[in-house]
N, C-alpha and C positions, 0 to 999 in steps of 0.2 A: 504494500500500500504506500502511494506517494505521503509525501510529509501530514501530519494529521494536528487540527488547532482545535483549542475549545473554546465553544462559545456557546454560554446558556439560551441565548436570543437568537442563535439559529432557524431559519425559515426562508425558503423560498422568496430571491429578491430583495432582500432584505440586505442592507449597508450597516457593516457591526466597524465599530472601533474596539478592537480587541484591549485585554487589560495590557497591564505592563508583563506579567510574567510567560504569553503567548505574544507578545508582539517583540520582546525577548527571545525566544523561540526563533521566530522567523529570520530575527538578525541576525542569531549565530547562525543559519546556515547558509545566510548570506544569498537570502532570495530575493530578488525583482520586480518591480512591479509587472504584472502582467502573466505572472507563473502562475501555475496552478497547485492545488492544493486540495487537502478534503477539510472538513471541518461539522463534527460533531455537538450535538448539545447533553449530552449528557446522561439523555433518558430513551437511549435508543436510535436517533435519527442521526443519518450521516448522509453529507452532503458535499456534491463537487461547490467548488468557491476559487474567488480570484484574488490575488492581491492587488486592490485597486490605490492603496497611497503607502508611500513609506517614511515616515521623517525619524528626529530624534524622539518625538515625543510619542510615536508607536504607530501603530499598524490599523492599515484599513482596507476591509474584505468584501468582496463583494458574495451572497448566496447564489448558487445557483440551483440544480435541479435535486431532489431527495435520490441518493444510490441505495439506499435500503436501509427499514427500519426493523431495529434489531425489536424481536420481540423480549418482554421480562419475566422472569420467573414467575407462576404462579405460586410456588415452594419459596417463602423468601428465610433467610437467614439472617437473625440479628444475634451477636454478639456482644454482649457486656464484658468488659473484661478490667482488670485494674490496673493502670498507668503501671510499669516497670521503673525500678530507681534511674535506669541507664535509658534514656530518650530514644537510643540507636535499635534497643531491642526493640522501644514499641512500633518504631517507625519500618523496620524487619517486619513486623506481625500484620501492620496496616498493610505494606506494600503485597506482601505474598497472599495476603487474603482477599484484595482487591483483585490478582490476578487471578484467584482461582474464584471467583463471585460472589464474595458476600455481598449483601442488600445495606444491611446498615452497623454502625459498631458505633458502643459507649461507651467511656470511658468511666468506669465506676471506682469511685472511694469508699474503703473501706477501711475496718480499725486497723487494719496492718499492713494498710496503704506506706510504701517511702515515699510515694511518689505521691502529691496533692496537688497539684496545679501543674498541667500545661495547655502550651498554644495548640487549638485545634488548627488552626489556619495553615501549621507545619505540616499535619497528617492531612490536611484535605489536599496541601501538593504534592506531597508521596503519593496517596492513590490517585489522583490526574494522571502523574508520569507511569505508575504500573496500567491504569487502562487505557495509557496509548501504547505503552511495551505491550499488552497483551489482548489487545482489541476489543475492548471491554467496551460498549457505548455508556453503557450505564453505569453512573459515577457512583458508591456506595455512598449512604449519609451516616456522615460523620457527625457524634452531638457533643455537646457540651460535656465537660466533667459531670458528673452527678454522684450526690449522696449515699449510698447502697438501699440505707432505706425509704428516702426520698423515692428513687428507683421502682423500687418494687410498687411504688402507693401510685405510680405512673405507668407499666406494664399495659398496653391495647389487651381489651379484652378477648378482641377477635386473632391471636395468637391461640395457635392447633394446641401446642406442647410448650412447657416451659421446663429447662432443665439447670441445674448446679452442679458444678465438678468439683469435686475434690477430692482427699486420699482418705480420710481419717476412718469411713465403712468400706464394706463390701458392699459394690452395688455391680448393677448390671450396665452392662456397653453400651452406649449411649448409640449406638448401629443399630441394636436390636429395641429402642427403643421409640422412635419415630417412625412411621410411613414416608411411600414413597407419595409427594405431594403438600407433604404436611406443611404449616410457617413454625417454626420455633424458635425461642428466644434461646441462649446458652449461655450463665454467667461462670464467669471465670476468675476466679481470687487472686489474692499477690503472692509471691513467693512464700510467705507462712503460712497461705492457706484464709479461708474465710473462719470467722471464732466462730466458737458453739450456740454465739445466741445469733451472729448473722445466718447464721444454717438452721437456727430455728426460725426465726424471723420468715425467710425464705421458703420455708415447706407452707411457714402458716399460709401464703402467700402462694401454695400452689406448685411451687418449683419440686420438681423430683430429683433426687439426687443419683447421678450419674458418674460413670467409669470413664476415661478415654485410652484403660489400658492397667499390664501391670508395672508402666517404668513410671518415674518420678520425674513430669514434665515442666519444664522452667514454663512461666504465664504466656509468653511468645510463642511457645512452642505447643500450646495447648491448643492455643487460637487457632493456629496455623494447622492442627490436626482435626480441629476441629472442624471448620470450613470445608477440608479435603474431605472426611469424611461426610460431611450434609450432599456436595458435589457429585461424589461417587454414587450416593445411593441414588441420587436423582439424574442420574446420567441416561442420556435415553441411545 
């Protein structure tokens, strides 16, 4: 696929001034006006486009006709999971999860959170870059930090399954525990684990508590098993 820009205002005909971090893009590779290009909006729709102005202060695109809109999961994946002390791992977790399709991911605080505060705006341009590496039109929503149990008193009703991982029982595989089809929510704790009363909190709450195995997975690496396996089971 020729060079590929995002832009949420994407539509047939349509004249976009791209932001700065795609009209960046186009500089460094040192394109022309008059080249061609594709350009996406994020939820599907991908479109041939021109570069119709260039200056220092960025880039101006012309739409032109739809080449094809990707359809979205019916089955969608959302992800809670708890910020990592190390930035590099969560931005690891965002990236690989974006390229293998998650729908959405939250950033949850918990008591045994190291990590309490970061910039979403970092992780929304990690997955941009993984759904142009991996042709993803649809951009995964990224939200806000949130509370754990703030969290839970906010869970869509209309979510199939909800599940929590972690070590401390025997439970069952989190594969033998959804349909194929299903939406599921998955939360995922920090390296110590969720305590005893966020795990109670959580079933009152409806969350069933789940396996992703019998190794000892760092919080990056849960996510990113986790994602693969919702992927696989729904793979047609």
């Amino acid at each position: 696929m020729m060079n590929l820009v995002y832009t949420p205002q994407a539509a047939p005909g349509a004249i976009i001034e791209l932001d700065d971090n795609e009209s960046h893009h186009i500089q460094v590779l040192r394109m022309r006006v008059g080249e061609a290009l594709h350009a996406f909006d994020g939820v599907g729709a991908l479109y041939h486009a021109t570069i119709q102005s260039l200056t220092k202060k960025g880039a101006i695109i012309a739409i032109g006709t739809l080449i094809r809109q990707q359809a979205g999961s019916a089955a969608r994946l959302h992800i809670a999971i708890a910020p990592t002390k190390n930035m590099d791992r969560l931005e690891w977790f965002v990236e690989k999860a974006t390229e293998i399709g998650v729908q959405q991911i939250t950033p949850i605080i918990c008591r045994r959170s190291e990590r309490r505060e970061l910039r979403t705006d970092r992780l929304q341009k990690v997955a941009l870059s993984a759904a142009k590496q991996s042709l993803h039109l649809h951009l995964p929503l990224i939200n806000e930090p949130i509370a754990l149990d703030k969290f839970l008193k906010e869970v869509p009703v209309d979510i199939s399954r909800k599940f929590i991982g972690y070590c401390e029982e025997e439970t069952h595989h989190i594969k033998d525990c959804f349909s194929v089809g299903e939406s599921i929510i998955v939360m995922i704790g920090p390296e110590g684990d969720f305590s005893e009363e966020e795990i109670t909190i959580a079933r009152q709450n409806g969350f069933i508590p789940v396996s992703l195995g019998t190794s000892r997975l760092r919080t990056e690496t849960a996510g990113v098993m986790t994602a693969a396996i919702f992927d696989l089971k729904n793979a047609k």
